[in-house]
C-alpha positions in Angstrom: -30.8 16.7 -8.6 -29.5 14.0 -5.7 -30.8 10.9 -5.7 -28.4 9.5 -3.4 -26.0 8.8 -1.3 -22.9 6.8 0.1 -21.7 6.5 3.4 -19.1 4.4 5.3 -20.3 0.9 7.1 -17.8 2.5 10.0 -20.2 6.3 9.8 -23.3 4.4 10.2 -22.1 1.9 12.7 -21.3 4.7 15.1 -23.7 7.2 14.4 -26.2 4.2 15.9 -23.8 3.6 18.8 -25.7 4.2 21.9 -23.5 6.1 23.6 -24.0 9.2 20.4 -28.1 8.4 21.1 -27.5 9.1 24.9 -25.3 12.3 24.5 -28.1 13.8 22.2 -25.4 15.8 20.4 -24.5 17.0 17.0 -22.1 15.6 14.4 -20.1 16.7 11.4 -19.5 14.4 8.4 -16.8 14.6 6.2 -16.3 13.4 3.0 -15.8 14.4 -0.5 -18.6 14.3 -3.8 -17.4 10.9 -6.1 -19.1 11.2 -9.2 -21.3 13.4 -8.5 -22.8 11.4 -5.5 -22.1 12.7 -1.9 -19.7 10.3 0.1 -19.5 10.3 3.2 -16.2 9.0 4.9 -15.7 10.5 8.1 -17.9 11.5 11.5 -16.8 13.0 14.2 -18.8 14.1 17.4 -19.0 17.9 18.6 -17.9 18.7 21.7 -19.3 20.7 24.2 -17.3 23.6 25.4 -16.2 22.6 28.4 -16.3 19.0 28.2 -14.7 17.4 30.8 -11.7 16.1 28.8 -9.3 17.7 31.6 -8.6 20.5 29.3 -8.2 24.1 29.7 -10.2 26.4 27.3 -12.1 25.9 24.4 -11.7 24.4 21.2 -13.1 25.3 17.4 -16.1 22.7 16.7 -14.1 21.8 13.2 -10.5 21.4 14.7 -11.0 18.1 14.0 -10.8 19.0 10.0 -6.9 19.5 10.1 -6.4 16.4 11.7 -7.9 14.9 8.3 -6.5 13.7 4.9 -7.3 17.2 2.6 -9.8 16.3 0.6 -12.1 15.1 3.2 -14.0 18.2 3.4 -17.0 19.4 5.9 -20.1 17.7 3.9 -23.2 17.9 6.5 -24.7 17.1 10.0 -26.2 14.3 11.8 -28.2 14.2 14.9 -29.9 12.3 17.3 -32.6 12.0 19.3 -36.6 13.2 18.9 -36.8 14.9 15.1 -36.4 18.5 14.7 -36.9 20.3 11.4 -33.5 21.7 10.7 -34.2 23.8 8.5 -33.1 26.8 10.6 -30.2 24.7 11.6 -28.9 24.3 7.9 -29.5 27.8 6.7 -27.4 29.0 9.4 -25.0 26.2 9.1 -24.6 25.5 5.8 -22.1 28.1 4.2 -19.6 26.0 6.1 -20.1 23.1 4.1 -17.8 23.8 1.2 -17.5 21.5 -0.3 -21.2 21.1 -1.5 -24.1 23.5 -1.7 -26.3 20.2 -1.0 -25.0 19.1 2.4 -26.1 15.9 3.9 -28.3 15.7 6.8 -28.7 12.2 9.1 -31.2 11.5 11.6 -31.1 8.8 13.9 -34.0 9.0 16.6 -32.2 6.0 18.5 -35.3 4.4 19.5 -36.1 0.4 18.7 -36.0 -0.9 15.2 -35.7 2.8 14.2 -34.1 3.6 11.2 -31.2 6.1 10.1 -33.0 8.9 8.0 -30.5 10.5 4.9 -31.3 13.8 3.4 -30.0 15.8 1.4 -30.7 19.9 2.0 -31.3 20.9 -1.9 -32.9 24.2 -3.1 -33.7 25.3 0.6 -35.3 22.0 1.1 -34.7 18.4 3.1 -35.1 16.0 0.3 -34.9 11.9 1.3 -32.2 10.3 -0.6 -31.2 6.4 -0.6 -28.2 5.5 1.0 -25.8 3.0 -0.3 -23.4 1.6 2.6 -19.7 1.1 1.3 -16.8 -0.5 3.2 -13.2 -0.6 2.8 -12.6 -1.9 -0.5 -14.9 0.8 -2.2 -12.3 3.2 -0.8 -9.0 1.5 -1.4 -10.1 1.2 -5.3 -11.4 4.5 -5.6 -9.1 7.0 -4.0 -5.7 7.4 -3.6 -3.2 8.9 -0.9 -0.7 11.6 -1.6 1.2 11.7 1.0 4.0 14.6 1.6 7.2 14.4 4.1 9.5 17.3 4.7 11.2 19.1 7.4 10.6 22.8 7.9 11.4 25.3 11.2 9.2 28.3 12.7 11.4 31.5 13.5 9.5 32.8 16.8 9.5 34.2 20.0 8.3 31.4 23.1 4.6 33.5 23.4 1.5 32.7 21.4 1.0 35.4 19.8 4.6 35.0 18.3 3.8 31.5 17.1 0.6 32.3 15.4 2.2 35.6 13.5 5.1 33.5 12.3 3.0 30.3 11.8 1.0 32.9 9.5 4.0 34.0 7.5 5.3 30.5 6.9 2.1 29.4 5.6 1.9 32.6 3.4 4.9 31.7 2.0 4.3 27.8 1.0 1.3 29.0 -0.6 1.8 32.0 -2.4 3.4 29.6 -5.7 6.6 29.7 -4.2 6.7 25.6 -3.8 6.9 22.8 -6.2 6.4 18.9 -5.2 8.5 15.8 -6.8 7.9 12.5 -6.8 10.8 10.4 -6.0 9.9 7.3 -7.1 9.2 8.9 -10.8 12.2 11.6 -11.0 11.0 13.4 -14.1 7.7 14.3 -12.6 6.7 17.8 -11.0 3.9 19.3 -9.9 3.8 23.1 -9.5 1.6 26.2 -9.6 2.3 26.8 -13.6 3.4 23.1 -15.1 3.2 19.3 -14.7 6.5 18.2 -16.2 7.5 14.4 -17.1 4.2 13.6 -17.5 1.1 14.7 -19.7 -1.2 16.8 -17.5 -4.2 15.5 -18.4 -3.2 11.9 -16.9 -5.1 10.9 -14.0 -3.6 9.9 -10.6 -4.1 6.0 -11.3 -1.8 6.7 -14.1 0.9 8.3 -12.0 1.1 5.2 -9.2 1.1 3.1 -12.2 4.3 5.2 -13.3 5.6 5.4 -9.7 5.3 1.8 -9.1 5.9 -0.3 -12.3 9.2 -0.6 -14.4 11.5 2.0 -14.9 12.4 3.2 -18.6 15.8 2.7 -19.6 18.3 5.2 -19.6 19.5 5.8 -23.0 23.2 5.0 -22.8 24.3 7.5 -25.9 23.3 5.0 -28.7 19.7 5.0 -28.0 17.0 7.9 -29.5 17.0 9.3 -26.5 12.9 9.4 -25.9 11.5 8.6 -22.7 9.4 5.2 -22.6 6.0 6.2 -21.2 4.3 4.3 -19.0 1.2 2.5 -21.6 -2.6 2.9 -20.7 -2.9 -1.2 -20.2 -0.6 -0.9 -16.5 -3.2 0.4 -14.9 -6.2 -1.6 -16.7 -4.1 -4.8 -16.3 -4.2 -4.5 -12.5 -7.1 -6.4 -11.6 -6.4 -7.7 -8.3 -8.0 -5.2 -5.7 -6.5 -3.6 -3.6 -6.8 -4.3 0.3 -5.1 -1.4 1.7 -5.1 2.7 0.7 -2.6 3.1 -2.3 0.1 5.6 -1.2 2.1 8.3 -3.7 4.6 9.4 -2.2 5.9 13.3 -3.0 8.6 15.9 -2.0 8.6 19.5 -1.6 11.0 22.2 -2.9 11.1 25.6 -1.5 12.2 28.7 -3.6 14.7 30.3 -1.3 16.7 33.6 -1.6 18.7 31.9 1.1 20.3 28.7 0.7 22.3 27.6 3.7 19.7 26.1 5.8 18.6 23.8 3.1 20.5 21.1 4.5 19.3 22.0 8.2 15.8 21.6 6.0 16.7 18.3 4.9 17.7 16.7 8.5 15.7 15.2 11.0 14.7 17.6 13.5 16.7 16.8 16.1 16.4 19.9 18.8 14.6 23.7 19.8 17.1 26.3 19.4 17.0 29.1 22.0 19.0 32.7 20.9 19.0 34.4 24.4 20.6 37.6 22.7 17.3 39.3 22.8 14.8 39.5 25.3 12.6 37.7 23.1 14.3 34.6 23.3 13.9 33.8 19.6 13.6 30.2 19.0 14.3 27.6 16.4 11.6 24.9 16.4 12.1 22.5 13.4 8.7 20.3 12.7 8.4 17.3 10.7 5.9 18.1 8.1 4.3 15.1 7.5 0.7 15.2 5.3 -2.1 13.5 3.6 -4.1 14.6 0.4 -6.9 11.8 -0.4 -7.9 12.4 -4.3 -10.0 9.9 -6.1 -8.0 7.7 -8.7 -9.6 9.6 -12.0 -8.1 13.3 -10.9 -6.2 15.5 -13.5 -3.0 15.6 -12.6 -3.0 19.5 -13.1 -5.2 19.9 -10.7 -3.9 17.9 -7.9 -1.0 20.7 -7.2 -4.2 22.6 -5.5 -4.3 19.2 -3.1 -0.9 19.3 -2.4 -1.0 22.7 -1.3 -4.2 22.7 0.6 -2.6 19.2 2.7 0.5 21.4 3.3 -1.5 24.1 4.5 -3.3 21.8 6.9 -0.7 19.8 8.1 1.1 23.9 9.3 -2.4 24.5 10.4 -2.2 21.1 12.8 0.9 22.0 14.0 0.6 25.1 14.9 -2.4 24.4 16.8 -0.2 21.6 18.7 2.5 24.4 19.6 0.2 26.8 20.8 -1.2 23.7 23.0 1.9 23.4 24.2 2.7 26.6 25.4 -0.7 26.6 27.4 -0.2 23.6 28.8 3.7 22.6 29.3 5.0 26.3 28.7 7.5 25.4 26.5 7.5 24.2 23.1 9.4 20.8 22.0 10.0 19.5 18.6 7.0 18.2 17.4 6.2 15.0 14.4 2.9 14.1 12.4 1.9 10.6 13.1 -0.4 9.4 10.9 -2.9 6.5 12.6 -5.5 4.2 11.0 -8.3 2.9 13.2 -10.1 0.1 12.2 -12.8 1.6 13.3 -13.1 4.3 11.5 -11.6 3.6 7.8 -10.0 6.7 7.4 -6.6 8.1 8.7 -6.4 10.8 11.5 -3.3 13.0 11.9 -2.1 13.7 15.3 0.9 15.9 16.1 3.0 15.0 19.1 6.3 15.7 20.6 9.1 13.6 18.2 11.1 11.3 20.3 10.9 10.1 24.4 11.4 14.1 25.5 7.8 13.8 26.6 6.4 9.7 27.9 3.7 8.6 26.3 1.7 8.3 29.7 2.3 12.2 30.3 -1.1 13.9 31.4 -0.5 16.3 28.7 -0.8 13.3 26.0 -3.3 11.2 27.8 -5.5 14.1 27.2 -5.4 14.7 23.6 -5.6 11.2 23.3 -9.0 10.5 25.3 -10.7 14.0 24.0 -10.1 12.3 20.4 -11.5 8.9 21.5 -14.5 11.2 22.6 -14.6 13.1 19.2 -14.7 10.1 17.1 -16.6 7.8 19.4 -13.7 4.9 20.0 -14.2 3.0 22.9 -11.8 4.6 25.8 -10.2 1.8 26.9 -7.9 0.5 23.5 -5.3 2.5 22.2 -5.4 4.0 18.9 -3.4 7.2 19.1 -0.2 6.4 20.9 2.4 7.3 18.7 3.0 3.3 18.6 -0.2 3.2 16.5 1.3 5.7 14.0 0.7 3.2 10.4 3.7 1.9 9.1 3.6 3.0 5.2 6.6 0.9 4.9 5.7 -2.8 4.2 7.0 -5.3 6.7 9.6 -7.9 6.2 7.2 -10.3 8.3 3.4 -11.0 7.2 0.9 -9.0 8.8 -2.2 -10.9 10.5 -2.2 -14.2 7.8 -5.5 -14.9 9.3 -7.4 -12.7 8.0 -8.6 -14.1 5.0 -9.5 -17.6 6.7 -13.2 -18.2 7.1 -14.8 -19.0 10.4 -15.3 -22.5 11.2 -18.3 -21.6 13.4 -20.4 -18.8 12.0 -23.4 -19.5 13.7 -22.3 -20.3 17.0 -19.4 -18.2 18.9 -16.3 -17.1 17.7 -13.6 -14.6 18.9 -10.1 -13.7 17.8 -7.1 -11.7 18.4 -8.1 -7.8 18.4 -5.5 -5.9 16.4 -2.2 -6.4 14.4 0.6 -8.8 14.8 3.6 -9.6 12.8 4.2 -13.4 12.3 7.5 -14.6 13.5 9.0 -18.0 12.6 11.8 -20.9 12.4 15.1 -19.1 10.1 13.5 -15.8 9.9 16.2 -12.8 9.9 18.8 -15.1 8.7 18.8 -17.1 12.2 18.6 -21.0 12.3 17.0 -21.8 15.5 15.2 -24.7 13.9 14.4 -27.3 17.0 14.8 -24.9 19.4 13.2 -21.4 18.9 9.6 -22.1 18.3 9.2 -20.2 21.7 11.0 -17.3 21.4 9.2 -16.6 18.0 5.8 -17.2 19.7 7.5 -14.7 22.0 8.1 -11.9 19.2 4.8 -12.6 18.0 3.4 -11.4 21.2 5.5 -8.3 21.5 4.7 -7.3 18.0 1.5 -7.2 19.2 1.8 -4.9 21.9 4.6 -2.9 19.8 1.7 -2.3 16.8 -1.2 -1.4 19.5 1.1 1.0 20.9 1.7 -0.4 24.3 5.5 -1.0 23.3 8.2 2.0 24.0 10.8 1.0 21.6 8.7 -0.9 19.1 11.4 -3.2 19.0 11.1 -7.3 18.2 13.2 -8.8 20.9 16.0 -11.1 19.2 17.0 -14.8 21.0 19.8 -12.9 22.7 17.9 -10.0 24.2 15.3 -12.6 25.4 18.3 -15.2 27.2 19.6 -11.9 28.3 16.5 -10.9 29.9 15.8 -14.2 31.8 20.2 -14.1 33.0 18.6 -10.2 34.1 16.0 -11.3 36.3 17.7 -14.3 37.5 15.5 -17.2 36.2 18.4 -18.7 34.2 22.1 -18.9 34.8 24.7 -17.0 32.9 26.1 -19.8 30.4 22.2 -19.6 29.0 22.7 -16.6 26.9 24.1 -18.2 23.4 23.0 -21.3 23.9 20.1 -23.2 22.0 18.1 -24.2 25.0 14.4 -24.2 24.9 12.3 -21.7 27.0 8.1 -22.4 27.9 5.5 -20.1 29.0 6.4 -19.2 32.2 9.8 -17.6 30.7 7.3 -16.2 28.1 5.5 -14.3 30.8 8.2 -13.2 32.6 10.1 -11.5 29.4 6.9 -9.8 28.7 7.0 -8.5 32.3 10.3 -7.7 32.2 10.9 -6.3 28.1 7.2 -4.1 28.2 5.6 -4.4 32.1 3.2 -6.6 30.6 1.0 -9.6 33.5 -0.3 -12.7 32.3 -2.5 -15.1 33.7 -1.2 -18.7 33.3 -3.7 -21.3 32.7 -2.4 -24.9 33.3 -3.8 -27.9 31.5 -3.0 -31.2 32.8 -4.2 -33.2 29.1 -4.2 -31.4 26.0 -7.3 -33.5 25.7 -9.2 -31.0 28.3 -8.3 -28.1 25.9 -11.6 -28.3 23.9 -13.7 -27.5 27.2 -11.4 -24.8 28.1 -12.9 -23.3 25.0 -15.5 -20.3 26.7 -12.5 -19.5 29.2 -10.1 -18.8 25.4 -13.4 -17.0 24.1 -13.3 -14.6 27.2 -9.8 -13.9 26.8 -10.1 -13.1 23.4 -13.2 -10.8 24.1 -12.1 -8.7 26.9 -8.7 -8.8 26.3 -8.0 -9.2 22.5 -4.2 -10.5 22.6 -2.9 -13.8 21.0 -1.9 -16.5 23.7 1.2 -18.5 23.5 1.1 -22.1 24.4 3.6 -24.3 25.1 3.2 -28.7 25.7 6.4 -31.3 25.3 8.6 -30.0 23.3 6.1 -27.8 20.8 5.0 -23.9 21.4 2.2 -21.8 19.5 0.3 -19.5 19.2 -3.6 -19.0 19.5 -5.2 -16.2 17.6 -8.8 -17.6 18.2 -11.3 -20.2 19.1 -14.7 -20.8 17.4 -17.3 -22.7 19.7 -20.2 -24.8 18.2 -22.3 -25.7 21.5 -24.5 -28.3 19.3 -21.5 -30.5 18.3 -19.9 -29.9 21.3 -16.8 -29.3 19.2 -14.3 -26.2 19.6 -11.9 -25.1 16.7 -8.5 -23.0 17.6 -6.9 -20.6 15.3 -3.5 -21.5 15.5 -0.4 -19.7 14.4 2.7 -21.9 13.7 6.3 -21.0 14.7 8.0 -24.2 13.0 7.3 -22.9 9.6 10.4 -22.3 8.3 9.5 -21.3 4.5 9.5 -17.8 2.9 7.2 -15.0 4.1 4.5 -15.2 1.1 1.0 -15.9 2.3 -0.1 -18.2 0.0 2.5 -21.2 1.3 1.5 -20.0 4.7 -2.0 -20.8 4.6 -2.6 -23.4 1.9 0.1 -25.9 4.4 -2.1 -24.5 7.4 0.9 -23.2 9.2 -2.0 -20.6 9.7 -4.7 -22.2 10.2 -8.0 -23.0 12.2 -7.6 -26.9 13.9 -9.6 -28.6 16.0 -9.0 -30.6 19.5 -6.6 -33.5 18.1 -4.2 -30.8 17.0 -2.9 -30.8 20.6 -1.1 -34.4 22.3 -3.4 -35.3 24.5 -1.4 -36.9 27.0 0.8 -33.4 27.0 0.7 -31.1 29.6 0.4 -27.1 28.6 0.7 -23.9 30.0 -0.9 -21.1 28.2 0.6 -17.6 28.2 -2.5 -15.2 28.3 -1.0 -11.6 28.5 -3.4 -8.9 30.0 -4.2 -5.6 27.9 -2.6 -2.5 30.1 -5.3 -0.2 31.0 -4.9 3.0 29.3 -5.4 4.9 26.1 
């Protein structure tokens, strides 16, 4: 019998929304039984046939499923508005919950001080269960990624029904036990229909990261015994520090072939659709970039996570064929097409969106703008930040710069009114990338700052970090500075700021001139509105010094206004710990700034657009 329940803080949060209350619809959950308790991870909103997404046709009320990590699996319903028994609902309904014969039913009338209602439909019956709200951390300790890369390419003719025969065959093939997967980062190890090899079967997938991630064995040189050193037990019990993002195991596919020469077309990146006009047909070659997710929790047999594998693989084809047919109805033509794998904030989990690889097709297309706004609408993000450009794709790959050092800073003002920088940045400083512009530079790198903002929210089209060069270059472009500037170690302010950011991404600012930095604590509410409606860090620059703000917390009984306050002149090692505990990131109040200095303030504006 259930007793309970778990779902996300980010479910709950927007099941409650209002604008889910006002639609009056239903949604799917999705998540995955942990220990014998329903979790629930996931939420998506159904959409009505013809919703007006700009769309043509209809789509399947699951699609949504494929864009998902395998593993999170259809696990029940939630609706709003006046109660309804749904018992009828869940009779009919439940068969396609899978994953449990119990599926989860939420209620959420959406009237004042109401409550959300959990059930769980048991023996042909809506039994009330408690609910136990998790966030973040309870995921990133308890489940793992798998995550698989390769490069495959669909033999078709340019017609739907061509795509979705051969799509068919392709999938057959991958999982009819003709595949194996690898894990590069622990050679010995394979996974396939029959065997685990390199490592006992009955190990769990904590014990495979822990192999994956920790020391390698010696090679025996000749002299040795010759037995491989096995990861001990104590690696993984040793690890108590928690984890603050989704561990990720990364795995390769091999194909059993009775051809071998395209194996090395198999192993490039797809590059271009091949068109044989020998036939009437017009037979093309479109390579994809298989690209997938399997999320397993961290106690999983080994032997049983080939089934994962396979099922993520099957998904992923599953995705992308859905993509190419899209494309055929919509642009007539197929184009090379890439996973990108995105992590809103909002919701805690990944989503998996396939979209034409390269700049063959802009990101502001009508054709992308689409499938971007009818997933905003399926998973309730607001429609007016970005969160599935293919800017936003996660980057698995840590950075060489330290990603938002803030965040682990406590507010100086809890109880009065406090607003920061909305998103990811990556912070940029004195002597980074083996440059010394120590005395002059603090500027420029307040300047990179700000484009790595735009870059990680997806507004950026290369996603490049301008260097000093590219930035004197740019102001020698537009005329602001003479030619002789580019080399030299001259300082720039926030005017040049704004106009690189013009120029570099066709970002506006606003300016905001302060004639003391002793006025800066009453412009305090006008930094709070910034950071509200536009969410992006602000570079000031006063005398000789530039920084940036990520924040400002307002206390209207002490009259006292606290700025978060990101430091260029650092000029130490990217490790967090220095960072903070010198307050190079830090929160400082009003006599941080000279107040007989004069600033500018850099506020860049947000584009308008998904």
């Amino acid at each position: 019998m259930i007793e309970k329940l778990r779902i996300s803080e980010h479910v709950k949060k927007r099941i409650c929304n209002s604008k889910f209350v006002e639609s009056n619809t239903t949604g799917e959950l999705y998540g995955t039984i942990c220990d014998g308790v329903p979790t629930v991870v996931g939420f998506a909103q159904i959409l009505k046939d013809g919703a007006d997404d700009g769309s043509t046709g209809t789509e399947s009320p699951a699609s949504v499923q494929h864009s998902l990590p395998s593993g999170l699996d259809l696990i029940g319903w939630v609706k709003t508005g006046p109660y309804e028994d749904p018992k009828d609902f869940l009779l009919k309904a439940g068969p396609d919950a899978f994953v449990t014969d119990n599926p989860v039913y939420l209620h959420f009338t959406g009237e004042p001080g109401a409550e959300l209602q959990t059930f769980v439909f048991e023996q042909r019956k809506l039994q009330p269960v408690e609910c136990d709200v998790f966030g973040d951390e309870f995921l990133y300790s308890e489940y793992y990624l798998l995550r698989l890369q390769c490069t495959l390419t669909l033999v078709c003719e340019n017609t739907e029904k061509s795509v979705c025969e051969n799509a068919f065959r392709l999938r057959k093939q991958l999982g009819s036990g003709s595949v194996a997967f690898t894990v590069p980062a622990a050679p010995d190890v394979m996974l396939s229909d029959y065997v685990v090899t390199g490592i006992d079967k009955e190990e769990s997938v904590e014990m495979l990261y822990a192999m994956a991630t920790g020391p390698k064995p010696e090679v025996d040189d000749g002299f040795g015994t010759g037995v491989r050193v096995k990861a001990p037990k104590k690696t993984v019990a040793s690890n108590r520090q928690p984890p603050t993002a989704y561990r990720v195991i990364d795995f390769g596919l091999l194909v059993k072939k009775s051809k071998d020469e395209l194996d090395e077309k198999l192993r490039r990146e797809a590059c271009n659709v091949t068109i044989d006009r020998r036939n009437d047909g017009q037979t093309v070659k479109v390579p994809f970039q298989v690209d997938c997710l399997s999320m397993v929790h961290r106690t999983k047999k080994l032997d049983k996570c080939f089934d994962n594998m396979v099922e993520s693989v099957d998904c992923s084809l599953g995705l992308i064929e859905a993509a190419l047919l899209e494309q055929l109805r919509e642009q007539k033509r197929l184009y090379v097409s890439k996973c990108y794998h995105v992590l809103p904030r909002e919701l805690g989990h990944f989503v998996t969106c396939v979209y034409p690889f390269g700049d063959e097709l802009n990101e502001s297309d009508p054709f992308l703008t689409r499938k971007r706004a009818k997933l905003h609408k399926q998973f309730l993000l607001p429609p007016n930040r970005p969160y599935f450009r293919k800017g936003n794709a996660y980057p698995f790959q840590a950075s060489k710069q330290l990603v938002n050092p803030h965040q682990t800073l406590a507010v100086p003002h809890p109880d009065g009114r406090t607003a920061l920088v909305d998103g990811v940045y990556t912070y940029h400083h004195y002597m980074q990338d083996d440059f010394d512009d120590k005395g002059w530079g603090c500027a420029y790198r307040s300047l990179q700052t700000l484009v790595s903002w735009f870059n990680l929210q997806g507004y950026g089209t290369s996603g490049t970090i301008p260097t000093h060069k590219d930035i004197q270059s740019c102001l020698v472009r537009v005329g602001d500075k003479p030619r002789n500037f580019v080399g030299s170690r001259n300082w720039i302010g926030s005017m040049e700021v704004s106009i690189c950011l013009n120029e570099l991404l066709g970002i506006d600012s606003r300016i905001m001139a302060v004639q003391h930095g002793s006025e800066l604590g009453s412009r305090g509410p006008e930094l709070l509105h910034h950071f509200q409606k536009e969410g992006t860090p602000i570079m000031i620059g006063g005398g000789v010094l530039a920084h940036t703000i990520l924040g400002v917390s307002l206390n209207a009984e002490l009259g006292e206004t606290k700025f978060l306050v990101l430091d260029p002149h650092y000029t130490g090692a990217d490790e967090l710990g220095s960072v903070l505990a010198k307050g190079w990131c830090g929160w400082k109040g009003e006599d941080f700034w000279d107040k007989s200095a004069h600033y500018n303030l850099c506020m860049p504006m947000r584009p308008a657009q998904l």
